[in-house]
KEFI-443369 format. One record per residue (C-alpha): y, z, x; residue number from 1; residue in three letters; chain. Coordinates in nm, 2 decimals. Layout:
BEGIN
SITE        Y        Z        X   resi   resn   chain
SITE        Y        Z        X    NUM    ALA       A
...
REM end
This chain:
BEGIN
SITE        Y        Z        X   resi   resn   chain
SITE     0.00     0.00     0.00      1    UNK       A
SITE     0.34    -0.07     0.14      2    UNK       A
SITE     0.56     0.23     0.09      3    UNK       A
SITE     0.93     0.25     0.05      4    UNK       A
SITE     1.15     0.53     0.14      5    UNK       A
SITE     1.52     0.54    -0.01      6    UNK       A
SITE     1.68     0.91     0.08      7    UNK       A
SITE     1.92     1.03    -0.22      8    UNK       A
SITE     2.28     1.07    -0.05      9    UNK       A
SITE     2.30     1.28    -0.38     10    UNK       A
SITE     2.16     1.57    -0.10     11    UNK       A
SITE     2.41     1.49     0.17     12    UNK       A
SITE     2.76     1.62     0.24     13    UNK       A
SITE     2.97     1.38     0.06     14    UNK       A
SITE     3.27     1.45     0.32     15    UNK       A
SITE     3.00     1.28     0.55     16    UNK       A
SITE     2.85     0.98     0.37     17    UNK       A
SITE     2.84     0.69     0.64     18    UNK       A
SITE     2.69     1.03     0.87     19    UNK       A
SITE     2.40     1.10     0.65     20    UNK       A
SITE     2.36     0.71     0.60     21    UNK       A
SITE     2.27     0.70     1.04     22    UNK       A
SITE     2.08     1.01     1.01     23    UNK       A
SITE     1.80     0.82     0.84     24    UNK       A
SITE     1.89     0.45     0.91     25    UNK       A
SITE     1.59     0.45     1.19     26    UNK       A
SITE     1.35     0.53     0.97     27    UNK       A
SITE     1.47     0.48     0.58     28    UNK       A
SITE     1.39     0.16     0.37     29    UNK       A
SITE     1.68     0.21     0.18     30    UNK       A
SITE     1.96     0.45     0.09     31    UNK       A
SITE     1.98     0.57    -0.27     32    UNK       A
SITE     2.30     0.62    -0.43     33    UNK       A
SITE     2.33     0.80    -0.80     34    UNK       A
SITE     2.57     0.73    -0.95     35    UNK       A
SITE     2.70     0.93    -1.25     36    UNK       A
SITE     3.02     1.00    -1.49     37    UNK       A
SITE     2.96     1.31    -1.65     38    UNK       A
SITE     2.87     1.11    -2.02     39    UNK       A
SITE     2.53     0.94    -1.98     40    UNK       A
SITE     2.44     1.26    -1.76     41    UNK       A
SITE     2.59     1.63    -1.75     42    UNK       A
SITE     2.76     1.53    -1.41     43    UNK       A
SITE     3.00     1.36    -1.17     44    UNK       A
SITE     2.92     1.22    -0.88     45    UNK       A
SITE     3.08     0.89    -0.73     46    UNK       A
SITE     3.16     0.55    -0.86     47    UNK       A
SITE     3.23     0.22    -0.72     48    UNK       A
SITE     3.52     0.24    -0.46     49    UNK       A
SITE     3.28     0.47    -0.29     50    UNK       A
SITE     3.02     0.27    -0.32     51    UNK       A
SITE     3.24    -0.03    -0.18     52    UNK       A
SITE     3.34     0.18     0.12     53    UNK       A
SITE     2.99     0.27     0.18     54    UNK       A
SITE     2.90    -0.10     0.18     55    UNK       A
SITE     3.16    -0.13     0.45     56    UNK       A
SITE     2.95     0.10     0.69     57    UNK       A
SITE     2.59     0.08     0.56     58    UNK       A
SITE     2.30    -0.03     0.79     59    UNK       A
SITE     2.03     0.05     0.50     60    UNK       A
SITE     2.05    -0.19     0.21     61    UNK       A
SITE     2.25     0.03    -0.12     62    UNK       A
SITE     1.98     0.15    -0.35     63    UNK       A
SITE     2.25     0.21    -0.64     64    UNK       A
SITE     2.07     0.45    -0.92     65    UNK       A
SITE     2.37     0.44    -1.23     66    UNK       A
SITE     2.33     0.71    -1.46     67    UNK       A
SITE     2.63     0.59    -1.71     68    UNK       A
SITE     2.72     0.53    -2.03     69    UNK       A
SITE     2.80     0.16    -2.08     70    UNK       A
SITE     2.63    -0.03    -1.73     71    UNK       A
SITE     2.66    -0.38    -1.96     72    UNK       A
SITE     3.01    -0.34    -1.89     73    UNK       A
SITE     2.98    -0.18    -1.52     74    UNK       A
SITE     2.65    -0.25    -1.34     75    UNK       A
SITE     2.71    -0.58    -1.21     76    UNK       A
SITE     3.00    -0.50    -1.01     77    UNK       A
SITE     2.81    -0.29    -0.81     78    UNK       A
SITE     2.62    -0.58    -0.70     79    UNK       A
SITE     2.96    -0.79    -0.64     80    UNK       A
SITE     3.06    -0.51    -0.40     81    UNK       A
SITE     2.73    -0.57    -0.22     82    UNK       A
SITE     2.48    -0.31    -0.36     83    UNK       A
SITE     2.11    -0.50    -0.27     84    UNK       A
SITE     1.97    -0.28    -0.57     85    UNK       A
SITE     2.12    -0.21    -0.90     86    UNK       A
SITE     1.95     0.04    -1.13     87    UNK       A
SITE     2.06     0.05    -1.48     88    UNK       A
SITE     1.89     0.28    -1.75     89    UNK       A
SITE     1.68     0.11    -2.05     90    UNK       A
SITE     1.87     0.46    -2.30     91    UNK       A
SITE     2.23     0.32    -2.20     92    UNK       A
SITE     2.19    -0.07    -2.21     93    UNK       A
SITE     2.27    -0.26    -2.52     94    UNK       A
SITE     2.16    -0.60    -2.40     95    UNK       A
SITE     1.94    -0.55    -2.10     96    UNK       A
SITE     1.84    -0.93    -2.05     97    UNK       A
SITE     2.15    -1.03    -2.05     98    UNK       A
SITE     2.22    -0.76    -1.78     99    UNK       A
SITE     1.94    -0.80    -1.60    100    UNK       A
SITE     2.03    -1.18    -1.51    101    UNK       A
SITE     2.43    -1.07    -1.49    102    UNK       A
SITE     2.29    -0.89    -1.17    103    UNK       A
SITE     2.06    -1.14    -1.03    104    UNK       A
SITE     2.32    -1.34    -1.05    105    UNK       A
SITE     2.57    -1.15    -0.82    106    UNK       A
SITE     2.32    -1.13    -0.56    107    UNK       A
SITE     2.11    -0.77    -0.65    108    UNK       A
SITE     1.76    -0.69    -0.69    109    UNK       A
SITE     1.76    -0.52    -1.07    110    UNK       A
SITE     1.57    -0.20    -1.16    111    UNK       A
SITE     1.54    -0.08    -1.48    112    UNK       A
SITE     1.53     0.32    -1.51    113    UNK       A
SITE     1.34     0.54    -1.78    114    UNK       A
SITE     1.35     0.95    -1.88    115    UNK       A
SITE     1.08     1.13    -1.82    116    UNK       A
SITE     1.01     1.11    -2.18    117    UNK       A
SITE     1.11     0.76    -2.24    118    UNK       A
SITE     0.79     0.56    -2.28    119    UNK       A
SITE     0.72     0.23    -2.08    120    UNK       A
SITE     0.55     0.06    -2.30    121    UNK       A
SITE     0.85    -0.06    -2.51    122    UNK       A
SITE     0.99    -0.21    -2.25    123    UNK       A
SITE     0.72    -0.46    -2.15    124    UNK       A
SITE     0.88    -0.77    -2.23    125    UNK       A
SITE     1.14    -0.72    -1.98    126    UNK       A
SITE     0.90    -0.74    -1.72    127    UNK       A
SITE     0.99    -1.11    -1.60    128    UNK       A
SITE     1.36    -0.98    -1.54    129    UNK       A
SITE     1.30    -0.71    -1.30    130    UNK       A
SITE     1.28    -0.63    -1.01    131    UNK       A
SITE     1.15    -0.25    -1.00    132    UNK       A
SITE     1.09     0.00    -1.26    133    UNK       A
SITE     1.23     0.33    -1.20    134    UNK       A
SITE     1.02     0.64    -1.36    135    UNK       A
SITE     1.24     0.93    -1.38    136    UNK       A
SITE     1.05     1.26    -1.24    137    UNK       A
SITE     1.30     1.49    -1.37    138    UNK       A
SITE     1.57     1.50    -1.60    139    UNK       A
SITE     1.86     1.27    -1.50    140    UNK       A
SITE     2.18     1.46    -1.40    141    UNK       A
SITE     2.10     1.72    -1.08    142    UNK       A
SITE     1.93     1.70    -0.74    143    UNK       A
SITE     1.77     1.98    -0.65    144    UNK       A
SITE     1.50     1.99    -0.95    145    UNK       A
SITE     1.16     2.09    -0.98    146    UNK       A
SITE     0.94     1.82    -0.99    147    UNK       A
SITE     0.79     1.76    -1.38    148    UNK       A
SITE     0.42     1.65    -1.41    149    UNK       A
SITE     0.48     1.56    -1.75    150    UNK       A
SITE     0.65     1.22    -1.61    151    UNK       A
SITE     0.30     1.10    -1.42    152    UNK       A
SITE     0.15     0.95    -1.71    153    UNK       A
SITE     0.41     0.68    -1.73    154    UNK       A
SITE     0.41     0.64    -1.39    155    UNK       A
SITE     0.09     0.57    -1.44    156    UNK       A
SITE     0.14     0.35    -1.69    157    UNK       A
SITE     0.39     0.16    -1.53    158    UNK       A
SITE     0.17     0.09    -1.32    159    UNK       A
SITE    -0.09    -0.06    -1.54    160    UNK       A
SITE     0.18    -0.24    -1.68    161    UNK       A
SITE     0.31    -0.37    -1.33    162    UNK       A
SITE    -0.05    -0.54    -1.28    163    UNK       A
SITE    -0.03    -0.81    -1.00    164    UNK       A
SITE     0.37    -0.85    -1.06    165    UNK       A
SITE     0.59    -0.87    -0.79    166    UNK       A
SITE     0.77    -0.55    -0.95    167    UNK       A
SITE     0.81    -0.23    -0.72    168    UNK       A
SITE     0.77     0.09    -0.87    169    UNK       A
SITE     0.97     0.36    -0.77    170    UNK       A
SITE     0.99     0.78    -0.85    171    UNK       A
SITE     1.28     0.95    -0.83    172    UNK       A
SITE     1.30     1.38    -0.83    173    UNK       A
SITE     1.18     1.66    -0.65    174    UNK       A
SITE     0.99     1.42    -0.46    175    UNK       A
SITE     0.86     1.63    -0.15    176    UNK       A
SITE     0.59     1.63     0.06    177    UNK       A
SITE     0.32     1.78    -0.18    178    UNK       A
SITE     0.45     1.61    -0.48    179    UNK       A
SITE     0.50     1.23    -0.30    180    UNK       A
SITE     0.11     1.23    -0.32    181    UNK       A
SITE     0.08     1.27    -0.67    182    UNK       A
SITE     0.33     0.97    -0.76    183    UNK       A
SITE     0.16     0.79    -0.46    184    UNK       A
SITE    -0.21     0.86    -0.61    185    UNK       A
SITE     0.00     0.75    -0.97    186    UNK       A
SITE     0.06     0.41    -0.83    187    UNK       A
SITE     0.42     0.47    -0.71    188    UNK       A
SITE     0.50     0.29    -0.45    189    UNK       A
SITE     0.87     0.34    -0.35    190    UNK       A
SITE     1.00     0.64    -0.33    191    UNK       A
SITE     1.39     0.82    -0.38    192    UNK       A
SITE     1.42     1.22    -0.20    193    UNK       A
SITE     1.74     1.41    -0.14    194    UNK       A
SITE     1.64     1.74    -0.10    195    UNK       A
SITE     1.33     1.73     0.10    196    UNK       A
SITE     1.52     1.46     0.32    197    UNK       A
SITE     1.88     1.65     0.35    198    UNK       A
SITE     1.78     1.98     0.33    199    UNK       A
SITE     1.59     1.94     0.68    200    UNK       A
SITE     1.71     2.00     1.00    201    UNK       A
SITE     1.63     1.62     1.14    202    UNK       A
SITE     1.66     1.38     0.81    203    UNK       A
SITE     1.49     1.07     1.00    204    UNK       A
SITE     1.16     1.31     1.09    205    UNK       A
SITE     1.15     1.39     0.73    206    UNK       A
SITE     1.14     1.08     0.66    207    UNK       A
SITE     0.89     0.97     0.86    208    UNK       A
SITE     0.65     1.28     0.69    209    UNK       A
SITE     0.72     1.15     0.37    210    UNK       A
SITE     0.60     0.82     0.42    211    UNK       A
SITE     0.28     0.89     0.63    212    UNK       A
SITE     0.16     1.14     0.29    213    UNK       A
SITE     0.27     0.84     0.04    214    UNK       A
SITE     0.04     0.61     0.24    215    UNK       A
SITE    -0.24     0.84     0.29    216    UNK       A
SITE    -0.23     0.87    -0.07    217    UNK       A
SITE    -0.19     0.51    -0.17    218    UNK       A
SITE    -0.46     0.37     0.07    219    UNK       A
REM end
């Protein structure tokens, strides 16, 4: 299984973006950016001048994770600033397709996010305009959270639902060493942590932990 690695600058010291950004860069796939405006989610993080900026200084392609209200409007700017991945969720868009193509079309892989509680299934027929699936592990809004086993099952049936597409799948919260196997062993095969990369005294060796127990687990 080829694993993916995208640390959550959600973790990092936001005085010290572009810093956190080379802390991982030798060893990261990509670097995963949430974005969120205190409506879709209970919080406020950053939007897209940061986002530009980071572009600006960014080795690691921009894994960009929006957890807003309204992305038909907002999404595909991110791509036009040079995000390589645009995450949008399936709760907020009202016309998904038409999205999904919008950010193609700038230039940006698309992913298309779920709640842990937000069943797969119904969103099959969007499967030819994606690029990942994103299976929420925990409820959208902190880092920092415990890691919820109720969300494997649709993992696992995003998964079954993936077949032999060309569709990553990727977890995202409380992803740590013990719990990366689980999602790993679910069929996950890219993978967002903050915490258990940010929290650690040398990010990149982190890192490099995480992905040697995803593709134990995945093998």
């Amino acid at each position: 299984m080829s694993v993916r690695i995208s640390p959550s600058i959600l973790s990092a010291d936001f005085g010290r973006l572009a810093e956190a950004e080379r802390a991982v860069a030798a060893e990261a796939d990509w670097l995963h950016v949430d974005v969120m405006d205190n409506h879709f989610v209970p919080n406020l993080t950053l939007g897209l001048p940061v986002v530009a900026a980071l572009q600006e200084h960014a080795t690691l392609p921009l894994d960009c994770h929006l957890m807003i209200e309204d992305p038909d409007r907002w999404a595909t700017a991110y791509a036009e600033v040079g995000a390589r991945n645009v995450t949008f969720h399936a709760e907020a868009a009202a016309a998904p397709v038409r999205l999904a193509r919008s950010i193609r079309a700038a230039g940006a892989r698309v992913g298309l996010a779920v709640k842990p509680a937000t069943p797969i299934e119904g969103y099959a027929d969007l499967l030819g305009e994606l690029d990942m699936i994103l299976v929420m592990t925990v409820e959208p809004g902190f880092g920092g959270q415990q890691f919820l086993d109720l969300a494997l099952p649709n993992v696992r049936r995003a998964r079954a639902l993936i077949g032999d597409l060309d569709i990553w799948l990727q977890v995202d919260g409380g992803v740590d060493a013990e719990t990366i196997v689980r999602c790993a062993e679910a069929g996950a095969d890219t993978f967002v942590a903050g915490s258990a990369v940010y929290a650690c005294p040398d990010p990149a060796a982190a890192v490099r932990r995480l992905r040697a127990a995803a593709q134990a687990a995945g093998d």
